[in-house]
Each structure stands twice: as structure tokens, then as C-alpha cells.
C-alpha positions as CSV (number, residue, x, y, z in Angstrom):
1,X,7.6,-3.5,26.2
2,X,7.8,-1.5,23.1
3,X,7.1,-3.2,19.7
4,X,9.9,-4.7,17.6
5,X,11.2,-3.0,14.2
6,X,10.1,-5.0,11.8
7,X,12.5,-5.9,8.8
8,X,9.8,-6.1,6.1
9,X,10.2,-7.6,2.8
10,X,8.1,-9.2,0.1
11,X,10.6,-12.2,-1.2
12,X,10.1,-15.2,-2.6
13,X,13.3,-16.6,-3.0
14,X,16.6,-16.4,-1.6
15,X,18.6,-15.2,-5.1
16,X,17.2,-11.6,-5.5
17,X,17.1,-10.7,-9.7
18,X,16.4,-8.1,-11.3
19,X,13.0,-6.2,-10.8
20,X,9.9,-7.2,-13.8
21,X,7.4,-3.9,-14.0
22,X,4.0,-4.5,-15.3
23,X,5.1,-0.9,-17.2
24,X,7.6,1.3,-17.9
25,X,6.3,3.5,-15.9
26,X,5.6,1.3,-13.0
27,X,7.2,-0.5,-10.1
28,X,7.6,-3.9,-8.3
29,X,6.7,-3.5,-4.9
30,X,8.9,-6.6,-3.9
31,X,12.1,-8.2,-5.1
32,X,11.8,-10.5,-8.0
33,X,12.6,-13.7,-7.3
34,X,13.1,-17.2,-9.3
35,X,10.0,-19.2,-8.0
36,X,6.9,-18.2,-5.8
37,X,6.4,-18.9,-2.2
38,X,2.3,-18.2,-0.9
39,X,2.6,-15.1,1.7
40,X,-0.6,-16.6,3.3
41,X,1.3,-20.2,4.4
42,X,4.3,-18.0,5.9
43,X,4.4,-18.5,10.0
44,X,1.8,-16.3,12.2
45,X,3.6,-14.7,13.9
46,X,0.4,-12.9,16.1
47,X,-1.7,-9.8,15.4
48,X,-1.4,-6.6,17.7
49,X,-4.6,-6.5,19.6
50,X,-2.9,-4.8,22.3
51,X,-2.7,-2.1,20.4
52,X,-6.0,0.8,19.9
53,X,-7.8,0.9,17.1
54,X,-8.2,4.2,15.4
55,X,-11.0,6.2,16.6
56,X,-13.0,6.7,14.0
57,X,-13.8,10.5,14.8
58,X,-10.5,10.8,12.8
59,X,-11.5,9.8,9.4
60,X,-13.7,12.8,9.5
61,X,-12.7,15.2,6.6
62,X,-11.6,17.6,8.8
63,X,-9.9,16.2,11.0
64,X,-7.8,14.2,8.4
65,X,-7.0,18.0,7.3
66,X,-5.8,18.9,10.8
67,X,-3.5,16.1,11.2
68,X,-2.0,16.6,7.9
69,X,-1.5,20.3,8.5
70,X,-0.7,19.9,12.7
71,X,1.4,16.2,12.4
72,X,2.0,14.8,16.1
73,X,5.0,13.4,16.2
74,X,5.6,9.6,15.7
75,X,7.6,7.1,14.1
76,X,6.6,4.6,11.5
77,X,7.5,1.0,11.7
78,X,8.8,0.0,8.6
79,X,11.3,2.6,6.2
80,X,13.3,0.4,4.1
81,X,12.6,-3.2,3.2
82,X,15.7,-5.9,4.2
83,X,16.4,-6.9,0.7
84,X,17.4,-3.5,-0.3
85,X,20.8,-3.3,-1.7
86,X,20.3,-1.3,-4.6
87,X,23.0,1.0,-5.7
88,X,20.8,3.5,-7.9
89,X,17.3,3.8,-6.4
90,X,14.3,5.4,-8.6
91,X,12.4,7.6,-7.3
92,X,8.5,6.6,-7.3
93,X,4.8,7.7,-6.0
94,X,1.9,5.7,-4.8
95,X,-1.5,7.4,-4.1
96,X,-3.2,6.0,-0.8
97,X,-6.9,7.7,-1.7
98,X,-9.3,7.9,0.5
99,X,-12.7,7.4,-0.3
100,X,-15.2,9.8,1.8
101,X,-18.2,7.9,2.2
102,X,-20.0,7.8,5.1
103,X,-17.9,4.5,5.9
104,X,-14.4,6.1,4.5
105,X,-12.9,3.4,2.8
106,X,-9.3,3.1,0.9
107,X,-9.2,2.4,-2.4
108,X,-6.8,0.0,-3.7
109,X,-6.0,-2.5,-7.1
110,X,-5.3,-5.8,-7.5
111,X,-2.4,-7.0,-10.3
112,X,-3.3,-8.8,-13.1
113,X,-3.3,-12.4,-13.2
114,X,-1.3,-12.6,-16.0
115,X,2.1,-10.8,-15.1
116,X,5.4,-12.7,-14.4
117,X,5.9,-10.8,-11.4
118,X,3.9,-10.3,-8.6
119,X,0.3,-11.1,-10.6
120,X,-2.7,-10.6,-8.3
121,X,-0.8,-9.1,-5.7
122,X,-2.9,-5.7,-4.1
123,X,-1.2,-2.3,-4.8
124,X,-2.0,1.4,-4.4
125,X,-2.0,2.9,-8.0
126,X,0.9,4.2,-8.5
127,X,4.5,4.0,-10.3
128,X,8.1,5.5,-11.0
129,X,8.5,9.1,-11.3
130,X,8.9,10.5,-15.2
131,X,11.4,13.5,-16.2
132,X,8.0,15.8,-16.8
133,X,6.9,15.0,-13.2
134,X,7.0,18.3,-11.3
135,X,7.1,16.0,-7.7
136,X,5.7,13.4,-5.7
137,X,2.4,14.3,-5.7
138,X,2.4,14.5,-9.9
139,X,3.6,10.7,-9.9
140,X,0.9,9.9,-7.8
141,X,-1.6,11.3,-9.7
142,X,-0.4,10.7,-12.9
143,X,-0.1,6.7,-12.3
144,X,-3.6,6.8,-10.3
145,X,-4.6,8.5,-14.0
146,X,-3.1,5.9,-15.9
147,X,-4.3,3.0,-13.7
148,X,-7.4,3.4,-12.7
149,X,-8.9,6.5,-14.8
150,X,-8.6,8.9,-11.6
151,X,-9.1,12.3,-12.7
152,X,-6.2,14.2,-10.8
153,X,-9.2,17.0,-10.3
154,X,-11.2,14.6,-7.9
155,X,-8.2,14.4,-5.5
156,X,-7.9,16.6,-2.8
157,X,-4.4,15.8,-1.9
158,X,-3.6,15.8,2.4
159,X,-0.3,15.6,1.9
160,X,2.8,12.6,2.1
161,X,3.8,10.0,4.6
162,X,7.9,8.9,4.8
163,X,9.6,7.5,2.0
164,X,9.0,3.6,1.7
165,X,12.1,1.6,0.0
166,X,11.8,-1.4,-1.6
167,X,13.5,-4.4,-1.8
168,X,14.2,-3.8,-5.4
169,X,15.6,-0.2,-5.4
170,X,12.3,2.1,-5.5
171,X,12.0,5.0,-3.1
172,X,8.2,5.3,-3.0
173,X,6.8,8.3,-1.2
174,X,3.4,7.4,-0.7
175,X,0.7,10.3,-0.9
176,X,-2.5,10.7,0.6
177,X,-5.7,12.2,-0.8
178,X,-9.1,12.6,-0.1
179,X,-12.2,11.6,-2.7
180,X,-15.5,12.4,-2.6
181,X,-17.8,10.2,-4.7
182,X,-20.0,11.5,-7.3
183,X,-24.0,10.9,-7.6
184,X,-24.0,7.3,-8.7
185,X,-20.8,5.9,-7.1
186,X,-23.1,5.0,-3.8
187,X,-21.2,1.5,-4.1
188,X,-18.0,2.1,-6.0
189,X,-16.4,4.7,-7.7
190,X,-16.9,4.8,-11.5
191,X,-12.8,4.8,-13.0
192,X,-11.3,2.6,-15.9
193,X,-9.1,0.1,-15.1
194,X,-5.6,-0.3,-17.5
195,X,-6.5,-4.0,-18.3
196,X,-2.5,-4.6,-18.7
197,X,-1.7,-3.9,-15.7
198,X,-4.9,-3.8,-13.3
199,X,-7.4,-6.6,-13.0
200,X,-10.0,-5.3,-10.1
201,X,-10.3,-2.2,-8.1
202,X,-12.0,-2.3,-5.1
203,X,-12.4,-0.5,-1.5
204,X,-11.9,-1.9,1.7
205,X,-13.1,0.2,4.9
206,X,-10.9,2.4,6.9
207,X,-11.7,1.2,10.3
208,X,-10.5,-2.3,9.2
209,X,-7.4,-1.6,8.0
210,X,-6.4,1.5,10.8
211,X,-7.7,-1.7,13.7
212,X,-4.0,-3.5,14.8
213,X,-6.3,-6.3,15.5
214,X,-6.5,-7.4,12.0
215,X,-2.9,-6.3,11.0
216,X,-1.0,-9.8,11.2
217,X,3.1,-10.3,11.8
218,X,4.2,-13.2,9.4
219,X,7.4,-14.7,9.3
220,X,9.2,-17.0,6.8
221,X,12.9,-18.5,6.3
222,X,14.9,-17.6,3.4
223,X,18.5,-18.9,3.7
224,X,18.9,-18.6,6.9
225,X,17.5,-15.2,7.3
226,X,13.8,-14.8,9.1
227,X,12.0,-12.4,7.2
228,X,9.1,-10.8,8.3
229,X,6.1,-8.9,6.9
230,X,2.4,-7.3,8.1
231,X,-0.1,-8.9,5.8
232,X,-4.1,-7.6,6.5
233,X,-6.3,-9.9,5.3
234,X,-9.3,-8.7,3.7
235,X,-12.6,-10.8,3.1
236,X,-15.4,-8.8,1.1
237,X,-18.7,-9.1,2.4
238,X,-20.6,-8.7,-1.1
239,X,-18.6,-11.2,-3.0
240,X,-16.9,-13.7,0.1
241,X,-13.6,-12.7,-1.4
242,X,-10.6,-12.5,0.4
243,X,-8.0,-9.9,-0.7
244,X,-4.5,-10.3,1.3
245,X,-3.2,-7.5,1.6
246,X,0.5,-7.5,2.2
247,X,4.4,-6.6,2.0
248,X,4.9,-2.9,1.0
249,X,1.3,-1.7,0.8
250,X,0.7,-3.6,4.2
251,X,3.7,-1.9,5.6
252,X,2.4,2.0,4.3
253,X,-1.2,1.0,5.4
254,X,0.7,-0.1,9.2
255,X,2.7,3.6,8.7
256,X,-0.5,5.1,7.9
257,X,-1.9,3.7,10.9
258,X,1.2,4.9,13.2
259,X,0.6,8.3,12.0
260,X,-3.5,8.3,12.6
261,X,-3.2,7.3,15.8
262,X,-0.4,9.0,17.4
């Protein structure tokens, strides 16, 4: 039986208001909403263990190359969030970078504390797209920049998965690039952190997040809607810290995944 199409949002609350960005020249992945609900109490739904992991032969550099340049054909599972209703969408970019160590790893922030909107939740770096932005791929790596301290130069870009639209009017096109660390980045890369709007930065390995077994399907009821969402829980082995990883970067992480192993 083929696997339902999810209808992913990250809500927390039925009224919808307007979107709160940590910048003006970022995004809110979700919609804003009036009070917070906890993603990680939200119903399990189940996790796909029926479905293959990635093999891991395909985090190699080149093969990452060939799939980008030779894409098989495949569908991903989640395009446009429910709650989008939007009459004027942005356009945005979100770098997914990948990390070639000899464990590849993706590289991803976590909001701070502090916001309104959203604080602590994990993100890609990445934000809405500026007049002087070229494309895509300049949002990406113009955010990543101003994020994290990324220098575009260490970026070797692979190329773009399908759009991704939020719940609050943001057509994200998420792109995917390749890092190699640099002598003394055996643990974590060396970057800068824009304390205003990041708070950690931290990698989590490939093979977890590209294994279904770990992606979970979580539901909640909003007004009479069931709303559902992949959330990826991520526990750090260093620090016994759990990340939970979830909503839109979940959902391009489960695309990602769709793409990787068709």
C-alpha cells in the first residue's frame, strides 16, 4: 500500500497571525500562532521502518555529484504546508550543507531562546531572498553567511530540491551543498554564529537522518482539523542532548531522503 501524502504543518494554534522573523532578512518556517503547543507531546503516529534506509555508498562525494547531475525520478512527500493561504508568497532559500567527513553529517542551527516566535526550534540557515540576490542559490549562501559565518567559497553547491511552502507564505527552495572541513574542524566546523538569531550550530550524521526508521509521523488536533508532521529526533552522543527536529526542515530532510533513495 503506498504511503499517505502527508499534509504537514508546524502550528500551534488554530487562529493563524501574522508571521514574526528573527530578521528582516529571515523567515518563519511555521505559522505564527497565539500560544505554544510542545511538537514532542503531539500523537505518534508510527515511524516508517518499512521503508530502506539509505545506503550509505551514496553519501560518497561522487556519487552525491551523479545524482544531482543524472536525478532518477521520484516524488517528494510534502510541497506545500496545509496552513498556507497566503496571497503574496516571498520567495526564500535555505542551504541543506553537507558536511564530508568520513561520517557525512548535515549541518543545521538551532533558534535562539529568546525569540517570540519559534525560539529553539532547529533550522537550516537560511532566509528571504533580497532585490541584489542573483537566485536561489545566492539566498542560500548569503543567509548561511550571515548566520553561521559560512564562507560562500567553502560550498560546493549540488544543486536544488522542489520548492517547499510554508504555512506562513514563504516559497523556500532549499539548496544543497557539499563542505569539506578544514585542518582543525576534526569535530565541528569553525563558523560564527549571529547571536540574534542563532544560539548553537551543530551536525547530526547523515545515515540517521536518510534511515525512515527514525523519521516519526505525528499528529495533533487543531479545530477540528488533524494535522500532521515528520519530526526526527536527534539525541547527541557527546552532550546527551536531544535536538527535535521537525515541521519544515523535517519535511525537506524526508524530501531529501525521497530523492537519495529513489
Amino acid at each position: 500500500m503506498p504511503e499517505p501524502h502527508l499534509a504537514l504543518t508546524s502550528p500551534q494554534d488554530a487562529q493563524p497571525k501574522a508571521a514574526c522573523c528573527a530578521s528582516t532578512g529571515g523567515f518563519c518556517y511555521g505559522v505564527a500562532m497565539a500560544f505554544t503547543i510542545d511538537p514532542r507531546v503531539a500523537e505518534l503516529l508510527g515511524h516508517d521502518a518499512h521503508l530502506p534506509a539509505v545506503d550509505p555508498q551514496r553519501f560518497s562525494r561522487a556519487s552525491l555529484v551523479q545524482r544531482f547531475q543524472q536525478p532518477p525520478i521520484w516524488q517528494p512527500d510534502v510541497e506545500v504546508e496545509k496552513w498556507y493561504r497566503s496571497p503574496n508568497p516571498v520567495a526564500a532559500s535555505v542551504l541543506v550543507p553537507l558536511v564530508m567527513r568520513d561520517e557525512p553529517s548535515v549541518l543545521l542551527t538551532q533558534r535562539t531562546s529568546h525569540l517570540k516566535k519559534h525560539a529553539g526550534q532547529i533550522s537550516f540557515p537560511g532566509g528571504r531572498r533580497e532585490p541584489t540576490d542573483p537566485d536561489a542559490v545566492a539566498t542560500a549562501l548569503r543567509e548561511a553567511h550571515e548566520e553561521v559565518g559560512l564562507d560562500p567559497a567553502r560550498v560546493d553547491v549540488l544543486g536544488m530540491l522542489p520548492t517547499y511552502t510554508t504555512g506562513t507564505g514563504f516559497i523556500v527552495t532549499p539548496v544543497v551543498g557539499l563542505i569539506a572541513p578544514q585542518s582543525g574542524e576534526v569535530e565541528r566546523l569553525v563558523l560564527q554564529a549571529d547571536p540574534s538569531e542563532v544560539e548553537e550550530i551543530f551536525e547530526v550524521p547523515l545515515h540517521f537522518l536518510m534511515d525512515p526508521r527514525y523519521h516519526e509521523r505525528r499528529a495533533f488536533d487543531v479545530a477540528g482539523s488533524r494535522l500532521e508532521f515528520f519530526s526526527m529526533p536527534w539525541i547527541s552522543r557527546a552532550t546527551d542532548k536531544e535536538y527535535f527536529i521537525w515541521g519544515a526542515t523535517a519535511a525537506m530532510l524526508r524530501n531529501l531522503y525521497r530523492f537519495l533513495s529513489a
